[in-house]
C-alpha positions in Angstrom: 76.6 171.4 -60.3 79.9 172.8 -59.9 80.2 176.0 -57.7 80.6 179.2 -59.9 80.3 177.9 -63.5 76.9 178.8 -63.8 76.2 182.9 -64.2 73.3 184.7 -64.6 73.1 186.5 -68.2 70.5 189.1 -67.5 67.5 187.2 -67.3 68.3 184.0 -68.4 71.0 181.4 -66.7 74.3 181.5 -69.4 77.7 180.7 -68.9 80.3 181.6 -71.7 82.3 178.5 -71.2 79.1 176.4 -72.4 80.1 177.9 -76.4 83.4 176.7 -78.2 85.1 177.7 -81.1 83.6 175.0 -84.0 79.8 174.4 -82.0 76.9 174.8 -83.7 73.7 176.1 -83.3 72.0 172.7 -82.0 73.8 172.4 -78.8 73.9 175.9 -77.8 70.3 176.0 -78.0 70.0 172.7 -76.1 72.1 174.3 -73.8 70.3 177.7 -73.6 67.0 176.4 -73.1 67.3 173.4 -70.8 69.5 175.2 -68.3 66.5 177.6 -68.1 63.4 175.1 -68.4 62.3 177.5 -72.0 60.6 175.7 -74.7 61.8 176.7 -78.3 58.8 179.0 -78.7 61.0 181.4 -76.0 62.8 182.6 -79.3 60.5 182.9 -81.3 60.0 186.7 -81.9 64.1 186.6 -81.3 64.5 184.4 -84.7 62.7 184.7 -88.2 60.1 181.8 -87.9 58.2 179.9 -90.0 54.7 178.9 -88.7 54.4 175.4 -88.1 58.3 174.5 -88.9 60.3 176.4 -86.7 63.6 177.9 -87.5 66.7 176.3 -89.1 69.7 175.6 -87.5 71.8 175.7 -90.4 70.6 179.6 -91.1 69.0 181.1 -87.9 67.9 184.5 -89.0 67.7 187.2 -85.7 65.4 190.1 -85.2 67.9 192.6 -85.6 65.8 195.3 -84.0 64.9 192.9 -81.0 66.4 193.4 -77.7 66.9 191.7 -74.5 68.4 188.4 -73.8 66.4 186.3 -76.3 67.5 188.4 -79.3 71.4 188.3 -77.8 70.9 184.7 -77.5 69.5 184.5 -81.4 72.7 186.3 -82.5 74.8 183.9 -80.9 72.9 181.1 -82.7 73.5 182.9 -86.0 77.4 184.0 -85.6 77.6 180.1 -84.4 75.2 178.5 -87.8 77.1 177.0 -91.6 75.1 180.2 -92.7 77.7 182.5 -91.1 80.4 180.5 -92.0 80.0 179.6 -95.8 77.0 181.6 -96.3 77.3 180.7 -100.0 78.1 176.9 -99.8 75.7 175.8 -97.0 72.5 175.0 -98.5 74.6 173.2 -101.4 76.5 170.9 -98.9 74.2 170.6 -95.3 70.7 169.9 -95.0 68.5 170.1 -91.3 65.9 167.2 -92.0 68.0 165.5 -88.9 70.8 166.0 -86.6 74.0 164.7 -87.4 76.4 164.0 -84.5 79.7 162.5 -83.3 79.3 160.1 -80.0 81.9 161.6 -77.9 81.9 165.0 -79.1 77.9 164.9 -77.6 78.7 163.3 -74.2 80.5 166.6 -73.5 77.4 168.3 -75.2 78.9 169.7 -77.8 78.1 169.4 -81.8 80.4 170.5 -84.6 78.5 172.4 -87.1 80.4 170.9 -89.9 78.8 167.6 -88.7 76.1 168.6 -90.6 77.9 168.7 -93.9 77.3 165.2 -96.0 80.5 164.4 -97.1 82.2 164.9 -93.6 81.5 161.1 -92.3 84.3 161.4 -89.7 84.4 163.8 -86.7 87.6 165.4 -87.0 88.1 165.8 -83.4 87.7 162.2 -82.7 87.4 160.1 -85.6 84.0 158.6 -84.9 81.5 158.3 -87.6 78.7 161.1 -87.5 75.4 159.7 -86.4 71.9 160.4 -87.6 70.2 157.4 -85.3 70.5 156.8 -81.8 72.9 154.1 -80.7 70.3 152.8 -78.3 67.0 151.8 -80.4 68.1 153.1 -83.6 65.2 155.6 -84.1 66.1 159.2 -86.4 67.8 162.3 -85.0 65.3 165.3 -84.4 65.2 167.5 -87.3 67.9 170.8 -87.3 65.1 172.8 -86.0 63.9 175.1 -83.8 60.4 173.3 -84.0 57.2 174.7 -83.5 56.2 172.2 -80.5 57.0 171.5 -77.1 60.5 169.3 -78.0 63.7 172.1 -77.1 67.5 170.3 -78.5 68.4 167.7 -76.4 71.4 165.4 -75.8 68.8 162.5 -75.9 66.7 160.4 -78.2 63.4 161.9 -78.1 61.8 158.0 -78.9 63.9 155.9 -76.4 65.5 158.7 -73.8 69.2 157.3 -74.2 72.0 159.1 -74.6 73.4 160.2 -77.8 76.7 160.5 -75.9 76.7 157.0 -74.1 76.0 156.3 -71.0 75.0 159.4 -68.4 72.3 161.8 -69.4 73.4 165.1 -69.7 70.0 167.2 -70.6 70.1 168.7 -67.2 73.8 168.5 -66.3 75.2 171.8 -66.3 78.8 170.6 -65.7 78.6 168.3 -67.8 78.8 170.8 -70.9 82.4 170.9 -71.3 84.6 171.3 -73.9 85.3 168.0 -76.2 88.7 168.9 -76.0 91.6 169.5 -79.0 89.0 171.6 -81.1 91.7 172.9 -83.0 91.1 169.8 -84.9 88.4 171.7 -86.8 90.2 174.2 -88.1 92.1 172.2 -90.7 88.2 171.9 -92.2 87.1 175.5 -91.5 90.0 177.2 -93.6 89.2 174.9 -96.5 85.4 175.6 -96.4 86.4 179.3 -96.3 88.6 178.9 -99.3 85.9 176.9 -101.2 83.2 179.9 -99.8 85.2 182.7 -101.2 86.7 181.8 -104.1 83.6 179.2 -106.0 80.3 179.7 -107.3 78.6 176.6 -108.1 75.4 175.8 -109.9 73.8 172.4 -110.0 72.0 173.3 -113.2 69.8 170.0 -113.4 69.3 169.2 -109.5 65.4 169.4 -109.3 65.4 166.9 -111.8 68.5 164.7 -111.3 67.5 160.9 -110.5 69.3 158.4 -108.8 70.6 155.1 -110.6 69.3 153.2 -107.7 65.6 152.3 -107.9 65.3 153.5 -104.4 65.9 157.1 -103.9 65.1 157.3 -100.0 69.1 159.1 -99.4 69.0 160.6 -102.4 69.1 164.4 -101.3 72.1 163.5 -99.2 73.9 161.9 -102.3 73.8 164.5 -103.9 75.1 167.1 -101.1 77.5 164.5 -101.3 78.3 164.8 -105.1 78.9 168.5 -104.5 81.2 167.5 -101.5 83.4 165.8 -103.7 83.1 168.1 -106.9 84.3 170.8 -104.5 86.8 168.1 -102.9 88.7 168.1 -106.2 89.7 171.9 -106.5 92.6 171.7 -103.9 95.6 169.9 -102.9 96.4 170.8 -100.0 96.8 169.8 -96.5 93.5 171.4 -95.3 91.9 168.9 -97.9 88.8 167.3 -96.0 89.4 163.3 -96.1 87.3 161.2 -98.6 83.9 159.7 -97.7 83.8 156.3 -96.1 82.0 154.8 -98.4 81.6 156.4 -101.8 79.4 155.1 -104.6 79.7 158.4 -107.0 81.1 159.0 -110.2 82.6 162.4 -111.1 83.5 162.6 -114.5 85.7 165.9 -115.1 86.2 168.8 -114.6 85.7 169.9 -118.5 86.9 173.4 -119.0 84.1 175.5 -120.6 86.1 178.0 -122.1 89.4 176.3 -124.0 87.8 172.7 -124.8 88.6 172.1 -128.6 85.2 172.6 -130.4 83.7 169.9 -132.7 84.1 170.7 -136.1 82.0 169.0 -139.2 80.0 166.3 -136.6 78.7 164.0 -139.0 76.6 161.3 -138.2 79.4 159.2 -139.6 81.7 160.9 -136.8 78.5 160.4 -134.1 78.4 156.7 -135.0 81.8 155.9 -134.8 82.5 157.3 -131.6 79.0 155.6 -130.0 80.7 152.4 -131.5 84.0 152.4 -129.8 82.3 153.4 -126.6 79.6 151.0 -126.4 80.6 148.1 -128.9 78.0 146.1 -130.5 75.5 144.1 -128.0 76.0 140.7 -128.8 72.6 140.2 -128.5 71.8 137.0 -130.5 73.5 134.8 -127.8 70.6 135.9 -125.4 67.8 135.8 -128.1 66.2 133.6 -125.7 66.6 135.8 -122.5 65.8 139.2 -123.9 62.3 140.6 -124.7 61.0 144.0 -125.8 58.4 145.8 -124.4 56.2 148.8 -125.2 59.6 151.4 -124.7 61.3 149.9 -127.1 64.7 148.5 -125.8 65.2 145.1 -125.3 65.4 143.8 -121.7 67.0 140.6 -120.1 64.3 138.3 -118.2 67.5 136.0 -117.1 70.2 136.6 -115.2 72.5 134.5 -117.2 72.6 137.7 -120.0 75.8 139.7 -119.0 75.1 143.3 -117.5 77.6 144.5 -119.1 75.3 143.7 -122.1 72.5 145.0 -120.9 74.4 148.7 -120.2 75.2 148.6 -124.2 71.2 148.0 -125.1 70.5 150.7 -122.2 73.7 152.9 -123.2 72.7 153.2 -127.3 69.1 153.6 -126.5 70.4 157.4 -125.0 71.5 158.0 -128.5 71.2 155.4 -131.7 67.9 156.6 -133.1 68.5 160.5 -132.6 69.6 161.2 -136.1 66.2 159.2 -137.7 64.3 162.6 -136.4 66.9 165.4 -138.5 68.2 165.9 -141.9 71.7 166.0 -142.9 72.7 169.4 -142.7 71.6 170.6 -139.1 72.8 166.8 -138.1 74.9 168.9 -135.8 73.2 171.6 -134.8 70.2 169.0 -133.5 72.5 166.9 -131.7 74.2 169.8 -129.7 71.1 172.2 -129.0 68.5 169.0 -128.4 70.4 165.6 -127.8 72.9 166.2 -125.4 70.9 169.1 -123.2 67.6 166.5 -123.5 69.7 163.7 -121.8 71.1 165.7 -118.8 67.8 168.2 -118.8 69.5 171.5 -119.3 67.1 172.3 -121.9 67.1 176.2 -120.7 71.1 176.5 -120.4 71.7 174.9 -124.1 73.3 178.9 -124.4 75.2 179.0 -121.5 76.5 175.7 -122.1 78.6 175.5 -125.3 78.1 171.5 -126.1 80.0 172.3 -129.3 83.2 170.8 -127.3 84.5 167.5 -127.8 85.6 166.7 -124.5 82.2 167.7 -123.0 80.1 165.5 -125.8 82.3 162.5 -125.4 81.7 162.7 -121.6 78.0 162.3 -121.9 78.7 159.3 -123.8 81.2 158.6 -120.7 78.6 159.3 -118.2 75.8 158.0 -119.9 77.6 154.2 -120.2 78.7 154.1 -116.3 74.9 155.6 -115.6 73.2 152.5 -117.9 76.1 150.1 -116.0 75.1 151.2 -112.8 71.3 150.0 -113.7 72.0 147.3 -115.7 73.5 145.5 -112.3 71.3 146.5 -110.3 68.5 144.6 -112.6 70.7 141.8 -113.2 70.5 141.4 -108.9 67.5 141.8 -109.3 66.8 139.3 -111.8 68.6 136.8 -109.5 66.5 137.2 -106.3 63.5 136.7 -108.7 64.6 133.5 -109.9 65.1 132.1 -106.6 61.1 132.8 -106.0 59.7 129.5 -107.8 56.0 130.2 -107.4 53.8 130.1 -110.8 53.6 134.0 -110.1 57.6 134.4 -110.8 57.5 135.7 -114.2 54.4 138.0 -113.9 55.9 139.7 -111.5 58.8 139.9 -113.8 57.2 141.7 -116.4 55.4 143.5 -114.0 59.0 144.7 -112.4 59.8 145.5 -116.2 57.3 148.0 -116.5 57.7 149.5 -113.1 61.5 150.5 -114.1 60.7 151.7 -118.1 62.0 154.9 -116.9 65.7 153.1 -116.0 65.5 151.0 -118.9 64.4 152.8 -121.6 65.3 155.9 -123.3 66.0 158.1 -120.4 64.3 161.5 -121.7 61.4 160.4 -122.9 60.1 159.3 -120.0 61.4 162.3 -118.2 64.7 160.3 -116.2 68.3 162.0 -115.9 70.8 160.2 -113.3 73.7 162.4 -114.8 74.2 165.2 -112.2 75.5 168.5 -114.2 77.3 171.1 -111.9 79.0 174.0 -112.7 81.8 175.3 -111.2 83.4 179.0 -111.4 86.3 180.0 -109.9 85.4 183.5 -109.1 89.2 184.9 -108.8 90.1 183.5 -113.0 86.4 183.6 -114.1 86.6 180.4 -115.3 83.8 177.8 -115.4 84.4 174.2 -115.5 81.8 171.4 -115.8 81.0 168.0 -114.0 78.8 165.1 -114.6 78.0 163.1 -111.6 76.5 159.3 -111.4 75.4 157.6 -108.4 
């Protein structure tokens, strides 16, 4: 240990030059409590705890009316936490189930706390990817906690002991905790969060219920902190902008101005079957007679890959829509499809009034959102379709129909069976008052 860059901070060991501008909360706890052999349960009457979780890292809370080194130490935590810096934003773009981390910027023990923003996939300082595995064995991060256990932050996998940094083990090595050098890298990043903090309110009005196209949904919190990421991502144009994902496989349709969109006028069902004709065609479906069956949902499904996905979206994309005006007289034709159609699809039942559906733009975008939605699902059966037919045991086409029934949520009529992978956020620009509207597919 180098001579002099250790200090005593009343009762615990500290040294100021261990917290840069940018760190988070993770590696200044690491720091805190290894260089003093504490255990997280050292801070626990110092920050708001829950019992048997811990305390978040993206929001630790201090006992304000605490004092002694432990409560100075749980202010630092907070002033350095996403909950400080965008305390409006943070729980819409960051989540703590794991740490996220850049290689190089952890060999110097450091962690940004914008590394815990989805979205960010690049370490600004450096350029490397964020991590949420060790590079070693490949095992999970430790949750963004303060946990209720024996585990403090470390700069090591908890499962195999390596590194996160590479190659030298810095848990104990006090000089080793050094700047990662050129943080002013960060602030580009920083001053746009801050503009996006203070100037936009944003509401994901379905996200409790909002499904993912995919028929696996393990990531699918992150995609959608994601989704906000890059709804927020489109406000600006300038050159604090954050860069785009790495890989992106979202579809933001919008923004759709709630306030000056031209209002529908005299929506007929002629009008409403015109316009679902010239988005989604006529299936062709007689070439396919063969290939296609219909199950107990009601929408006809391929059993062969040979029947075009694209296809398949259009019998998937009408079934949204084709039979809604068979439950609704003439006259309140519009009235039904604007208070109960559209807000059933998306399931924004309970903001029909705050939502004014009565615009064009808006309606034709659920028809726009809906197609690349029933697209997105109609490939991902048609692969599926194809791994099937390479199984040739007699139990091939049981399992099949048994795969059909397992995804009548996807391939069916979304809200009656209680499915919605269109994404609704709302966006207000707090400074003009105006509210603008997204649909998101992933």
């Amino acid at each position: 240990m180098k001579t002099g860059i250790v200090q005593p901070h009343s009762e615990l060991v500290w040294c100021s030059l261990w917290n840069f501008v940018g760190e988070g909360p993770y590696t200044l706890a690491a720091k805190m409590l290894n260089a003093n052999n504490l255990k997280p349960r050292y801070l626990k009457e110092a920050i708001r705890w829950t019992a048997g979780t811990g305390a978040s890292l993206l929001d630790p809370r201090p006992n304000e009316s605490l004092r002694g080194p432990a409560a100075t130490f749980g202010r630092i935590l907070r002033q350095a936490s996403l909950a400080t810096r965008i305390p409006h934003l943070y729980t819409e773009l960051a989540n703590d189930r794991e740490l996220r981390y850049c290689t190089k910027c952890m060999s110097t023990g450091f962690q940004a706390a914008i590394a815990q923003i989805q979205g960010i996939d690049l370490c600004p300082i450096h350029g490397e990817p964020h991590r949420n595995t060790c590079i070693q064995c490949g095992h999970k991060t430790p949750p963004y906690f303060l946990e209720d256990s024996s585990y403090p932050p470390g700069f090591s996998c908890r499962e195999c002991g390596a590194p996160f940094g590479g190659d030298e083990l810095i848990d104990r090595r006090l000089d080793a905790w050094i700047s990662p050098g050129e943080v002013d890298h960060l602030d580009p990043i920083h001053r746009w969060l801050k503009q996006m903090d203070d100037s936009m309110v944003i509401h994901c009005l379905n996200l409790s219920s909002w499904s993912l196209t995919s028929i696996s949904s393990e990531d699918a919190d992150d995609q959608k902190l994601r989704a906000v990421f890059r709804v927020l991502s489109s406000k600006t144009g300038g050159d604090d902008d954050p860069e785009s994902d790495i890989e992106n496989n979202s579809n933001i349709l919008g923004p759709y101005p709630l306030n000056k969109n031209k209002a529908l006028q005299d929506y007929t069902k002629a009008k409403y079957a015109r316009i679902l004709y010239k988005l989604i065609g006529l299936p062709e479906t007689w070439k396919y007679r063969s290939h296609l069956i219909t199950p107990s949902f009601g929408v006809e499904v391929p059993i062969r890959s040979i029947v075009p996905p694209e296809l398949h979206a259009k019998l998937i994309s009408a079934a949204q829509f084709q039979h809604v005006s068979y439950t609704c007289g003439k006259v309140n034709y519009l009235a039904y499809f604007l208070q109960d159609v559209i807000p059933g699809i998306l399931n924004t039942e309970r903001f029909k009034f705050e939502l004014p559906f009565e615009s064009k733009a808006i309606a034709e975008g659920v028809f726009g959102a809906t197609w690349i939605a029933a697209l997105k699902i109609a490939k991902i059966w048609n692969q599926t379709l194809i791994r099937a037919q390479n199984d040739n045991s007699s139990q091939a086409n049981l399992n099949c129909l048994a795969t059909v029934d397992e995804w009548a949520n996807r391939l069916g009529c979304w809200r009656r069976r209680s499915y919605f992978p269109i994404g609704v956020i709302k966006l207000k620009d707090s400074a003009t008052e105006e509210n603008q509207l997204y649909f998101v597919v992933i």
